[in-house]
Short mmCIF file of the C-alpha atoms (twelve columns), coordinates in Angstrom:
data_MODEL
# 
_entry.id   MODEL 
# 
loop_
_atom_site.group_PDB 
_atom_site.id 
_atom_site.type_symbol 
_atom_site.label_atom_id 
_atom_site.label_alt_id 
_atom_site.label_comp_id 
_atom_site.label_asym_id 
_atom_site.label_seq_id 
_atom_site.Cartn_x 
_atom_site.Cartn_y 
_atom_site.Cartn_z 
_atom_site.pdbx_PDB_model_num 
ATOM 1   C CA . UNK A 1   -42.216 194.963 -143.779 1 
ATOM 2   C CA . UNK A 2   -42.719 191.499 -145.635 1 
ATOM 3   C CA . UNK A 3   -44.774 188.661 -144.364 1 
ATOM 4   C CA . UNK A 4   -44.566 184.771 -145.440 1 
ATOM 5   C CA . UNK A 5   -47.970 182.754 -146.701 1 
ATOM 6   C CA . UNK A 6   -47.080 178.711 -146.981 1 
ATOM 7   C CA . UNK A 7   -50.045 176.470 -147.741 1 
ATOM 8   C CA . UNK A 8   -48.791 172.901 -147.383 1 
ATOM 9   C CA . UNK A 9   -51.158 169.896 -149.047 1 
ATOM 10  C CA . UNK A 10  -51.733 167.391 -146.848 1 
ATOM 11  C CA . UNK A 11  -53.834 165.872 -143.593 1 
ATOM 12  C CA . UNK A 12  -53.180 168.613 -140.851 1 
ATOM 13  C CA . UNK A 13  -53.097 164.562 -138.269 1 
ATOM 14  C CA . UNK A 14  -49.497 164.536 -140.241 1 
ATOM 15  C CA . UNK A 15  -48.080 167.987 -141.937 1 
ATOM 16  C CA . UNK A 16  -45.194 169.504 -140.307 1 
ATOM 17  C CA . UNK A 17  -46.692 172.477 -138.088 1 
ATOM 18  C CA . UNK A 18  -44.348 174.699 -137.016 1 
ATOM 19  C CA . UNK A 19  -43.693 175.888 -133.429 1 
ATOM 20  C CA . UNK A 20  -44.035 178.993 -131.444 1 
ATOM 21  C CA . UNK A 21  -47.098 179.775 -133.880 1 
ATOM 22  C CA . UNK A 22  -48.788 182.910 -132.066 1 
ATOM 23  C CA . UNK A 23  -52.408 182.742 -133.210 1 
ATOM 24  C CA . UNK A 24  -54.385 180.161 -134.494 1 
ATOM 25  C CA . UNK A 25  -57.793 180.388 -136.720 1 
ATOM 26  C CA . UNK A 26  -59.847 178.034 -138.371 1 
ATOM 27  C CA . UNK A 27  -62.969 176.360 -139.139 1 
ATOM 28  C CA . UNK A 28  -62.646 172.549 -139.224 1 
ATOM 29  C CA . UNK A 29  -65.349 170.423 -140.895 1 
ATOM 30  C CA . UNK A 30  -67.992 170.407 -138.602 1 
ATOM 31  C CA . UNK A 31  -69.009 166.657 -137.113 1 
ATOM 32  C CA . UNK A 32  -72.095 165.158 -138.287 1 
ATOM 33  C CA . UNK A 33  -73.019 167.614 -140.742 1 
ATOM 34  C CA . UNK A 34  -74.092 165.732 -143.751 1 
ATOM 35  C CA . UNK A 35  -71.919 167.350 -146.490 1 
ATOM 36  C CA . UNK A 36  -68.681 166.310 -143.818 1 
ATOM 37  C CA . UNK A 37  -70.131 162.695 -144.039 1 
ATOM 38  C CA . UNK A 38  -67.985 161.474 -146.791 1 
ATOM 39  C CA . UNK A 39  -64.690 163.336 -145.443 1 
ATOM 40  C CA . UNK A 40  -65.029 161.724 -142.258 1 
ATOM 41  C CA . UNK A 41  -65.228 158.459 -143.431 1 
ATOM 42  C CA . UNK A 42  -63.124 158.125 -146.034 1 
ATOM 43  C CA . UNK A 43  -60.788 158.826 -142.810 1 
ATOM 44  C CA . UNK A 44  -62.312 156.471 -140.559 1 
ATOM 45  C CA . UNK A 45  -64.684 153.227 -141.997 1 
ATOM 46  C CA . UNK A 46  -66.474 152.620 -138.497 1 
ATOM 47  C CA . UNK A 47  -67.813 156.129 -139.245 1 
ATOM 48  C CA . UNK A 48  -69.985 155.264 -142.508 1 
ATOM 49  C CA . UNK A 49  -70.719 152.021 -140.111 1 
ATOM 50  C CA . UNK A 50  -72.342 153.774 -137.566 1 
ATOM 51  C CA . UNK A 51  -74.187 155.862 -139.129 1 
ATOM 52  C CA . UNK A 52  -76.096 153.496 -141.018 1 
ATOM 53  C CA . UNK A 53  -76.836 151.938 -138.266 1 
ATOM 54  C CA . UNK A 54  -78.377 155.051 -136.814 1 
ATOM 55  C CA . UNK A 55  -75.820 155.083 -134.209 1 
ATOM 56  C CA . UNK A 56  -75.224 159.066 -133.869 1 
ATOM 57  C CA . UNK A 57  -73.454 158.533 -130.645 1 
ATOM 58  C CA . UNK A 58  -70.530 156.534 -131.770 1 
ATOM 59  C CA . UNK A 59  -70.342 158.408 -134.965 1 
ATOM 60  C CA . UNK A 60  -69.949 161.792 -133.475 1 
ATOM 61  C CA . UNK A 61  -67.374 160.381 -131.277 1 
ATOM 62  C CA . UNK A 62  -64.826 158.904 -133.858 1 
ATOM 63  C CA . UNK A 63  -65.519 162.340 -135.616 1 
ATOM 64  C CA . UNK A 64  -64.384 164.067 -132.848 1 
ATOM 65  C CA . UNK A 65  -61.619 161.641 -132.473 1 
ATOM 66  C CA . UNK A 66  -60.567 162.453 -135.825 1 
ATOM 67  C CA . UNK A 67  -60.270 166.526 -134.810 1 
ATOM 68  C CA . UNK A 68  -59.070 165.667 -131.645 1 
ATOM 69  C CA . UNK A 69  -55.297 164.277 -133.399 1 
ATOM 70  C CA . UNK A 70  -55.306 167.820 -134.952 1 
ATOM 71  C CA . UNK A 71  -55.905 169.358 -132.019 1 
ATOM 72  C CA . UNK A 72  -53.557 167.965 -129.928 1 
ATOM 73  C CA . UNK A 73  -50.656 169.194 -132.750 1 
ATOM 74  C CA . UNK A 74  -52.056 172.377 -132.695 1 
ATOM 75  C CA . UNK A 75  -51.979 173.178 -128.821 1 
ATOM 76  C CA . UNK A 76  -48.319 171.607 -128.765 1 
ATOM 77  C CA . UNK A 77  -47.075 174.172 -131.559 1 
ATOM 78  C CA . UNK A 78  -49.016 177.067 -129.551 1 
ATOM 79  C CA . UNK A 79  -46.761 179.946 -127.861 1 
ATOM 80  C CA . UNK A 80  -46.816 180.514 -124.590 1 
ATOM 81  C CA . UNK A 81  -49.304 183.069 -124.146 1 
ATOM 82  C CA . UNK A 82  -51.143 182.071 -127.649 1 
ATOM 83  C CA . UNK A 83  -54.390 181.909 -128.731 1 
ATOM 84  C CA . UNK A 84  -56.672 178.988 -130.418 1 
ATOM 85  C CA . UNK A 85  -59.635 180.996 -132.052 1 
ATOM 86  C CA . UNK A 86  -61.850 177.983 -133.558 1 
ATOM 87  C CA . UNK A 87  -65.485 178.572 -135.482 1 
ATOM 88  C CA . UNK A 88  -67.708 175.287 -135.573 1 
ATOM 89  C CA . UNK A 89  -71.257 175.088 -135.380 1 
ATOM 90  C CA . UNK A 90  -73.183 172.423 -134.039 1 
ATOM 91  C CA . UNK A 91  -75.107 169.871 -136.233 1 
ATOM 92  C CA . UNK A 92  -78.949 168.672 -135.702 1 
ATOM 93  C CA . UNK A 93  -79.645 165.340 -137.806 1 
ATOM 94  C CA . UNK A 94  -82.358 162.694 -137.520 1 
ATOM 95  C CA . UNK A 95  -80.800 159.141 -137.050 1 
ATOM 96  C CA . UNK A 96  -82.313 155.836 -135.803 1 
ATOM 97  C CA . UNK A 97  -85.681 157.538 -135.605 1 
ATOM 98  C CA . UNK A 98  -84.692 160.951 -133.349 1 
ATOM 99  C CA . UNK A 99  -84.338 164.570 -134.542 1 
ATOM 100 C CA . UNK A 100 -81.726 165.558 -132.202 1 
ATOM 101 C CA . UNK A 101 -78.486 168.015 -131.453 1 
ATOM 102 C CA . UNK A 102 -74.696 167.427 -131.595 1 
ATOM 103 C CA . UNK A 103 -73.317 169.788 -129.614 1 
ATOM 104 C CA . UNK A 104 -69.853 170.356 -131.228 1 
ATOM 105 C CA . UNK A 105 -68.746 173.138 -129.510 1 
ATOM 106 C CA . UNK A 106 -69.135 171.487 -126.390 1 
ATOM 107 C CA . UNK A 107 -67.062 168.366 -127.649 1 
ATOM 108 C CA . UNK A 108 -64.505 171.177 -128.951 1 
ATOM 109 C CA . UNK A 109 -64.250 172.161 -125.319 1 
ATOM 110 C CA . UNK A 110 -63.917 169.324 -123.607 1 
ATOM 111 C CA . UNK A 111 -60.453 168.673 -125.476 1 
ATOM 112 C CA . UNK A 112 -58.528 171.608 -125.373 1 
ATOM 113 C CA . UNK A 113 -59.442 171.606 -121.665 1 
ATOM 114 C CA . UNK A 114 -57.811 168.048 -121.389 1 
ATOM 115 C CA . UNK A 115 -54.845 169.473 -123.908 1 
ATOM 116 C CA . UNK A 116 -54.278 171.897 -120.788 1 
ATOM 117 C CA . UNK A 117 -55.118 175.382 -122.400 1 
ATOM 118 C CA . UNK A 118 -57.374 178.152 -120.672 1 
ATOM 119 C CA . UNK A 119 -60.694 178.667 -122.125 1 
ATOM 120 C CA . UNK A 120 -61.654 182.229 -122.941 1 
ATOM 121 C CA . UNK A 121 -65.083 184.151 -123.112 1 
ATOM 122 C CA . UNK A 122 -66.344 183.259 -126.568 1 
ATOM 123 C CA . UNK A 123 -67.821 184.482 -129.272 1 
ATOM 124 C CA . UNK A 124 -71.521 183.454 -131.027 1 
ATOM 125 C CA . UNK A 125 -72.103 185.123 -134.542 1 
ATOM 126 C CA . UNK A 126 -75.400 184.984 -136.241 1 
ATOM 127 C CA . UNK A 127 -75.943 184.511 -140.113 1 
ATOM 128 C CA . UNK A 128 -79.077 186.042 -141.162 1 
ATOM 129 C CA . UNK A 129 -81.302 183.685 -142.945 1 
ATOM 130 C CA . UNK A 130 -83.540 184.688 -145.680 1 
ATOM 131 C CA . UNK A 131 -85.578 181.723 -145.299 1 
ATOM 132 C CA . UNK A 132 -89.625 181.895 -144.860 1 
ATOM 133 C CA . UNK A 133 -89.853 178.807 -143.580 1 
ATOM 134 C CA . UNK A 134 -87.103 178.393 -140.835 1 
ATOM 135 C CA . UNK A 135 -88.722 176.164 -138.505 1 
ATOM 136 C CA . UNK A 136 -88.253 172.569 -138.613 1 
ATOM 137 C CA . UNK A 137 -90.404 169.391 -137.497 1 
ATOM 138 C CA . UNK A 138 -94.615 170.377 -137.110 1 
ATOM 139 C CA . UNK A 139 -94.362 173.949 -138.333 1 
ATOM 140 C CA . UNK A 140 -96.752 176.022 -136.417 1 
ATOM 141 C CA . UNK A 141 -97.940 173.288 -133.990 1 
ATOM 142 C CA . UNK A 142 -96.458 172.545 -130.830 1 
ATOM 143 C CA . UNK A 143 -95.083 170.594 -129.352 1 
ATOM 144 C CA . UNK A 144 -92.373 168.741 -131.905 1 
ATOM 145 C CA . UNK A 145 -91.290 171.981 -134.034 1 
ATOM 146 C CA . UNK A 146 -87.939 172.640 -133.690 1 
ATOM 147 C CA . UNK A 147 -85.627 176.207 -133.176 1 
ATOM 148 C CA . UNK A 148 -83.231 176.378 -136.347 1 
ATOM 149 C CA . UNK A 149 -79.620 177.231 -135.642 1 
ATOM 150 C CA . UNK A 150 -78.815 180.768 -137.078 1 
ATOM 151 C CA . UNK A 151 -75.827 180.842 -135.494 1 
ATOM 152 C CA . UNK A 152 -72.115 179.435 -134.656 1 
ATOM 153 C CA . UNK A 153 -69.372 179.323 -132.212 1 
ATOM 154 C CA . UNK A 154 -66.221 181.024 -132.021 1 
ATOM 155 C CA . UNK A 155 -64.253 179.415 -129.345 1 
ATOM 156 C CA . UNK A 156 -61.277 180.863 -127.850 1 
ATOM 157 C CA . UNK A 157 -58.631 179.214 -125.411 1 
ATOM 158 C CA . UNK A 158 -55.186 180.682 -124.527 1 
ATOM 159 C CA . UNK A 159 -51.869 178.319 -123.984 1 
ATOM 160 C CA . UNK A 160 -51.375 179.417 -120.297 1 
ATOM 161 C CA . UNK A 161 -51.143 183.018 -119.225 1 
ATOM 162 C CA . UNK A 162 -51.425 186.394 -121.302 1 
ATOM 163 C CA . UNK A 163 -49.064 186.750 -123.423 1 
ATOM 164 C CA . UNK A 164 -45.738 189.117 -122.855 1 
ATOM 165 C CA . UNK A 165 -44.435 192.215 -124.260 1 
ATOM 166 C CA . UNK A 166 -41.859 194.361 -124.049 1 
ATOM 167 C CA . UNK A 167 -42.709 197.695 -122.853 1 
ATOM 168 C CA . UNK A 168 -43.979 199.897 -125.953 1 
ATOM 169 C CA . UNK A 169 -43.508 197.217 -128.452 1 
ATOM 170 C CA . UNK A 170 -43.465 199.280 -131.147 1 
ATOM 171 C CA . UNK A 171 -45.602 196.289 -133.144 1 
ATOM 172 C CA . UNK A 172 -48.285 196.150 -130.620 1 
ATOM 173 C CA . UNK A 173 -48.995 199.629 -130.422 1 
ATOM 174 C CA . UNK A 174 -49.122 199.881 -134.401 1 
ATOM 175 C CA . UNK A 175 -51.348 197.232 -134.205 1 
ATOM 176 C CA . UNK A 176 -54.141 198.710 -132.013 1 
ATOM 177 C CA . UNK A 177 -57.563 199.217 -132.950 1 
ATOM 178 C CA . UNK A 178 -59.805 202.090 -132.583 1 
ATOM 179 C CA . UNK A 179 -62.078 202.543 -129.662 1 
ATOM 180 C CA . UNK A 180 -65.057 201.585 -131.615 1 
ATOM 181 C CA . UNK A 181 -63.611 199.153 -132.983 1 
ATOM 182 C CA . UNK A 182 -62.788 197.249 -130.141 1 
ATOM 183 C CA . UNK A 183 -66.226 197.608 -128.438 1 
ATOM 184 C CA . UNK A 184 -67.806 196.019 -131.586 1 
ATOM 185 C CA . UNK A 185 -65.350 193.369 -131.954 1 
ATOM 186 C CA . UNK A 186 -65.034 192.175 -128.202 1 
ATOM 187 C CA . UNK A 187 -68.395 192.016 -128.366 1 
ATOM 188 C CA . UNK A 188 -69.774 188.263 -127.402 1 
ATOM 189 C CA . UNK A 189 -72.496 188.388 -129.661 1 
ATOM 190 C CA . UNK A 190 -71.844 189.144 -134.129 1 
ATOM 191 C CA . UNK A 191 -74.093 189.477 -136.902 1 
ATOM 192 C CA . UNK A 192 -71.802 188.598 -140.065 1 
ATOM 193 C CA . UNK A 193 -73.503 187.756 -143.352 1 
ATOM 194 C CA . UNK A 194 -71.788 184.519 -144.255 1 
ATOM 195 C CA . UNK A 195 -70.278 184.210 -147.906 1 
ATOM 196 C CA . UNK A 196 -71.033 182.052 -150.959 1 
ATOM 197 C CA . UNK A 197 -67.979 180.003 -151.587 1 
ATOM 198 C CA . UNK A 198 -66.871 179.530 -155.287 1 
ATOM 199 C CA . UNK A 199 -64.027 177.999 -156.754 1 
ATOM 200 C CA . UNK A 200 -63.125 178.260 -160.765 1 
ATOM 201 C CA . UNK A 201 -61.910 175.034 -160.418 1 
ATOM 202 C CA . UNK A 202 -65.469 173.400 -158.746 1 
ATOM 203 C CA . UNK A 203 -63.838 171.734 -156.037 1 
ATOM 204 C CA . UNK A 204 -66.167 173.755 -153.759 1 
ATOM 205 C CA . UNK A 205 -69.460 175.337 -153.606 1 
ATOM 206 C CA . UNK A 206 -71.406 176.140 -150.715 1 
ATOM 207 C CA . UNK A 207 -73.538 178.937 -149.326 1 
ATOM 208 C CA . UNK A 208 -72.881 180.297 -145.320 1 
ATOM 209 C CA . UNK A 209 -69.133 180.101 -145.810 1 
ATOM 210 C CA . UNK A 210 -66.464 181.271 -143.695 1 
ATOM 211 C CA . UNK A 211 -66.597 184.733 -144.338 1 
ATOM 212 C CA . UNK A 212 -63.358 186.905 -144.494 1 
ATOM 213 C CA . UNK A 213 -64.409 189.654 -141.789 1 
ATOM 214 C CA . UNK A 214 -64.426 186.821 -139.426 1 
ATOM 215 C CA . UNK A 215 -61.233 185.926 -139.764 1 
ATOM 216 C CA . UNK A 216 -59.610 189.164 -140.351 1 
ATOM 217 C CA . UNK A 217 -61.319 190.607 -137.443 1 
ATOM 218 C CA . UNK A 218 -59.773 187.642 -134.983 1 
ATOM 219 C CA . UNK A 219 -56.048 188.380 -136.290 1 
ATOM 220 C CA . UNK A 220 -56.521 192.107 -135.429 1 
ATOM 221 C CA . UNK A 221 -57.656 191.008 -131.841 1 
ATOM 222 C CA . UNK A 222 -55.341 188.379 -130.797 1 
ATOM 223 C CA . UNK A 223 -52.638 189.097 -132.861 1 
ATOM 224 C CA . UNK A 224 -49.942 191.517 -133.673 1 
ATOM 225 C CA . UNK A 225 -48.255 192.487 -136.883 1 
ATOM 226 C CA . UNK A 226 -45.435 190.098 -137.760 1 
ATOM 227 C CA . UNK A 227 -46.667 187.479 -135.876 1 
ATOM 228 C CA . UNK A 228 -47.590 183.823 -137.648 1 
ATOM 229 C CA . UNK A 229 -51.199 182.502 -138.046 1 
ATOM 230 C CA . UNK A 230 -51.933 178.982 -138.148 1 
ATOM 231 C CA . UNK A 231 -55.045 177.389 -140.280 1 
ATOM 232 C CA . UNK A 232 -54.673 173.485 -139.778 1 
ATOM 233 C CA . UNK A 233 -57.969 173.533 -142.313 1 
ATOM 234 C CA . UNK A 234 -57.025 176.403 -144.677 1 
ATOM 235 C CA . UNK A 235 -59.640 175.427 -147.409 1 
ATOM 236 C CA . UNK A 236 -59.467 178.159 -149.866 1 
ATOM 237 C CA . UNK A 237 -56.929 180.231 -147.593 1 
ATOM 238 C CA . UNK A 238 -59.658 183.049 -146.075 1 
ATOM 239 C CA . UNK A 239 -57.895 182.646 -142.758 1 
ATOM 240 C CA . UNK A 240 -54.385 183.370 -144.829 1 
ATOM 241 C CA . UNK A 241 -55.894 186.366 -146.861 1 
ATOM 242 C CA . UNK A 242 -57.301 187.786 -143.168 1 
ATOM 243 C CA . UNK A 243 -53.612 187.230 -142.693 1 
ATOM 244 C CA . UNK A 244 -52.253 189.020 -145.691 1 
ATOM 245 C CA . UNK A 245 -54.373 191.950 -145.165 1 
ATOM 246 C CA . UNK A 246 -53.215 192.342 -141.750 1 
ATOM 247 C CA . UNK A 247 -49.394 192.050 -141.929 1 
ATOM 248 C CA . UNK A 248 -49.263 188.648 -140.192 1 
ATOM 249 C CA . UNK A 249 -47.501 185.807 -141.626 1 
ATOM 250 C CA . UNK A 250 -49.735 182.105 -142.047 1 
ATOM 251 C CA . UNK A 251 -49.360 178.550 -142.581 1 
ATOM 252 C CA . UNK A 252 -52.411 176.793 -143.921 1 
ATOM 253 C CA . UNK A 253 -52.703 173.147 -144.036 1 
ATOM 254 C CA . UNK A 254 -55.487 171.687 -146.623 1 
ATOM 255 C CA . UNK A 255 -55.778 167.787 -147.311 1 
ATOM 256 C CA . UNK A 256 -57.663 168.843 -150.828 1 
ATOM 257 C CA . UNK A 257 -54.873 169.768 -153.025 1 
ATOM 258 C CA . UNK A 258 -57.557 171.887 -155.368 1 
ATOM 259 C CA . UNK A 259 -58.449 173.743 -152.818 1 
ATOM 260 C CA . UNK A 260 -54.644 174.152 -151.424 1 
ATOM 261 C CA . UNK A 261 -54.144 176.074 -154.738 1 
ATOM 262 C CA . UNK A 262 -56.956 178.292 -154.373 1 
ATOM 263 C CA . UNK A 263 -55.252 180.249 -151.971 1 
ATOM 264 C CA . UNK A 264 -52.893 181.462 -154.619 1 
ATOM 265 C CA . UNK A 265 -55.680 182.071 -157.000 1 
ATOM 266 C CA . UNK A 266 -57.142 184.889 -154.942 1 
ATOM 267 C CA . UNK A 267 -54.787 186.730 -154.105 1 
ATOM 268 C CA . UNK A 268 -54.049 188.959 -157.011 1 
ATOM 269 C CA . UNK A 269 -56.035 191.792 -156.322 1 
ATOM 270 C CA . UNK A 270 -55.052 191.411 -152.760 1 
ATOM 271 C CA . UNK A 271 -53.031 194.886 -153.241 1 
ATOM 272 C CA . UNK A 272 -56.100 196.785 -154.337 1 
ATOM 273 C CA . UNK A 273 -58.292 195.383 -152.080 1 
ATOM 274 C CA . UNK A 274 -55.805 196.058 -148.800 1 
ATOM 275 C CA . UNK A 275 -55.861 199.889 -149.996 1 
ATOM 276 C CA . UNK A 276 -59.268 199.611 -150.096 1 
ATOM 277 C CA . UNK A 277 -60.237 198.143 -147.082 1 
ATOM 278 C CA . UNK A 278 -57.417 200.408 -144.993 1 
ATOM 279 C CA . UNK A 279 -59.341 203.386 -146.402 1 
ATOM 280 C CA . UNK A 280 -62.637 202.490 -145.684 1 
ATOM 281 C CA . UNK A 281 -61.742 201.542 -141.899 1 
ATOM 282 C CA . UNK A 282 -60.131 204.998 -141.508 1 
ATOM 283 C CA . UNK A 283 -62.978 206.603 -143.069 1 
ATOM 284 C CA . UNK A 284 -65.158 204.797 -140.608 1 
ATOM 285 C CA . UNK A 285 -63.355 206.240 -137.871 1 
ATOM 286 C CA . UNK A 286 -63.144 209.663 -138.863 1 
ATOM 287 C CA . UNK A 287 -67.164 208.975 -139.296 1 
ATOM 288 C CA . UNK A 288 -67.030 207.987 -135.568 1 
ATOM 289 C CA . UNK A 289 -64.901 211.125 -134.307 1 
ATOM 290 C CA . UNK A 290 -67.171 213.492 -136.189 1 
ATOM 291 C CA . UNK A 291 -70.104 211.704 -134.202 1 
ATOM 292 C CA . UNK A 292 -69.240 212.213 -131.247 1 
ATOM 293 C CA . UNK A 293 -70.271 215.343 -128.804 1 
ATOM 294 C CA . UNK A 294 -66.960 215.752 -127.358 1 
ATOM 295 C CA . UNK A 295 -63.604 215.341 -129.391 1 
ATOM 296 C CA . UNK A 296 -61.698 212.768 -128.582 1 
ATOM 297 C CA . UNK A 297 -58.293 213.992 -126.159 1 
ATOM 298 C CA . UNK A 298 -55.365 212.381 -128.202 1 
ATOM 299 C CA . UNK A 299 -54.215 212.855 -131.754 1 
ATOM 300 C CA . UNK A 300 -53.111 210.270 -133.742 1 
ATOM 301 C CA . UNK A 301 -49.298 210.286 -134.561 1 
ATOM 302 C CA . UNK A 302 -50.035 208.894 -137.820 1 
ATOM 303 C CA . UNK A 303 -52.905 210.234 -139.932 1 
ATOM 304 C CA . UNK A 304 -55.071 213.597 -139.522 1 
ATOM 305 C CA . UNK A 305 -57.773 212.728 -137.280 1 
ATOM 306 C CA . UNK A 306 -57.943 212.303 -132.851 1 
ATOM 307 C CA . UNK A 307 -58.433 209.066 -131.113 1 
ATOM 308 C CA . UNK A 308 -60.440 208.107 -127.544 1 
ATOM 309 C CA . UNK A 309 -57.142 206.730 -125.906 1 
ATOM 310 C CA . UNK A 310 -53.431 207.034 -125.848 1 
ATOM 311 C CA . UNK A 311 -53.235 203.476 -126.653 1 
ATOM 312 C CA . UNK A 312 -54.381 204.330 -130.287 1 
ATOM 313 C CA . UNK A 313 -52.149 207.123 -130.960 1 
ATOM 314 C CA . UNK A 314 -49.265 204.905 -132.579 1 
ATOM 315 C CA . UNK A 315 -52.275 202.853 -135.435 1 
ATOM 316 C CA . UNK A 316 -50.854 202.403 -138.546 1 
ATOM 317 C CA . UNK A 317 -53.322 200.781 -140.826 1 
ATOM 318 C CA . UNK A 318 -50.987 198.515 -143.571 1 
ATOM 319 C CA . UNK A 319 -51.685 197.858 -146.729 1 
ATOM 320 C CA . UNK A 320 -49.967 195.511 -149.079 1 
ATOM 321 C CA . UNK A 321 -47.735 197.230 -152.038 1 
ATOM 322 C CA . UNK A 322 -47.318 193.770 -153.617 1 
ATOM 323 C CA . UNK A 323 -47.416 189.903 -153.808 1 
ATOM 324 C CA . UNK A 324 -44.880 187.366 -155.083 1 
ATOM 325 C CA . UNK A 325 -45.741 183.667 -155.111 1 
ATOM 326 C CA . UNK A 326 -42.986 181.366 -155.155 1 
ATOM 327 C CA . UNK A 327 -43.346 177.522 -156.206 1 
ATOM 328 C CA . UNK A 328 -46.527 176.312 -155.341 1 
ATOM 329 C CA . UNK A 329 -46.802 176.740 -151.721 1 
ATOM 330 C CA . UNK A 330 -45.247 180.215 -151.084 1 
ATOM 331 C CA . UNK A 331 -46.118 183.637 -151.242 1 
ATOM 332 C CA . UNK A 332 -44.164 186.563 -149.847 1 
ATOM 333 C CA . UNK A 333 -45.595 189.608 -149.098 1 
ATOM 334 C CA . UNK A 334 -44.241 193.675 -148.597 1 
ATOM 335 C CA . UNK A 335 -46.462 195.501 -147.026 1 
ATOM 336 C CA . UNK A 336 -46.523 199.722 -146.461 1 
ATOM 337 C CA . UNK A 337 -48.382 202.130 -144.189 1 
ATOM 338 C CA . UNK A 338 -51.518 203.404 -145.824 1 
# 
């Protein structure tokens, strides 16, 4: 099978996005988080305004405002049945003399439930911190020290009702998980280490990045192979290499055109690491049979090993056999069974 990767330059308020996209992920900049400061106003002056005049209310609003145009684009180019899979964490600043929160997820909420879409059970996932000193304000007196936020939000919202297949699509049953799998991943609650992010070029370097399991494991649960991911805020592409791995198509938008080309950049070894990664999830299954005190009932039509339900039976784990990239914004993709 071959899948298509675009990443178009350009502010995701304007770019074309296409319709009938079946999944979206992504990780916008996250509201009044200081390194965001500088995006957000160079979008919107009354931004830089208010927060030198310690006004954190209004400049969390116009923010939001700013997210809220994508937003709106992205829910009107969802499927029917689609889902909006969106990680932000929330922000805690001091401004006009108060330490205080900015609940982003909550603002998040608020929009796609005025956009019309049905919100989901969500997802937190914890980074781990190596940090000694992780509290923040007195330190070991109370009463003005402070929790520090370890973790973010993955928020999840469906256009409408589930989404419709035929009867034994032959995609959707090749793109099952394993029984493990899924009661790990549909899971509320994930510890995922979060990633250094590097680019040769320097137009980005940050620890607690989005890390690639995170996206890779959303495509594999609310997606099937074949179908198209969207990332409105692409960055460096991880939500298009989650893609690439797992035999979906994407379209990433990035307003940076540095990081646009990044995307391209990583994907060489792409190949290799598919192979990789296909092996080491069947391995871990196979580790999971052999666990177990009673074999699993079903065998699995495709590789040597059983599997808890009949659901699973038809998994076929791709890998991709090669990458072409054509111009600057395309790359096309075959993919093969491992």
């Amino acid at each position: 099978m071959q899948t298509t990767h675009e990443i178009h330059t350009g502010d995701a308020r304007d770019a074309a996005i296409p319709e009938g996209v079946d999944l979206v992920v992504t990780s916008p900049p996250y509201p009044m988080v200081e390194m965001w400061d500088e995006s957000f106003a160079a979008q919107d002056s009354a931004i830089e305004a208010a927060l030198d005049d310690g006004d954190g209310d209004a400049a969390f609003d116009r923010m939001h405002a700013i997210l809220d145009a994508v937003w709106e684009r992205v829910a009107a180019g969802l499927r029917p049945g689609g889902i909006v899979a969106i990680n932000v964490g929330d922000a805690t600043r001091r401004l006009g003399g108060n330490y205080r929160l900015y609940p982003n997820h909550a603002r998040i909420t608020e929009t796609f439930s005025e956009l019309g879409l049905v919100q989901l059970p969500g997802i937190v996932w914890r980074k781990p911190t190596n940090s000694t000193a992780k509290f923040m304000g007195s330190g070991t007196l109370p009463t003005n020290a402070y929790p520090t936020l370890e973790h973010e939000h993955i928020l999840l919202f469906r256009n409408g009702g589930t989404r419709s297949f035929e009867p034994n699509d032959p995609d959707r049953y090749a793109s099952a998980f394993f029984w493990e799998e899924r009661n790990e991943w549909f899971s509320d609650c994930w510890e995922i280490r979060g990633t250094r992010q590097r680019t040769d070029n320097g137009a980005r370097e940050r620890s607690g990045a989005f890390p690639l399991e995170l996206p890779l494991r959303l495509v594999r649960m609310f997606s099937v192979r074949g179908d198209t991911v969207l990332d409105p805020f692409v960055g460096t592409g991880t939500t298009s290499v989650a893609a690439l791995f797992a035999g979906r198509s994407s379209v990433g938008v990035e307003s940076d055109p540095d990081l646009a080309g990044t995307f391209f950049d990583r994907i060489a070894d792409v190949p290799a690491r598919s192979r990789e990664r296909a092996a080491e999830r069947l391995a871990a299954h196979e580790a999971f049979v052999a666990d177990r005190d009673e074999t699993p009932e079903y065998e699995s039509v495709h590789y040597d090993t059983r599997v808890v339900t009949k659901q699973e039976r038809s998994i076929e784990l791709l890998t991709v056999e090669s990458v072409d990239v054509r111009g600057e914004s395309t790359a096309v993709a075959r993919h093969e069974p491992l």
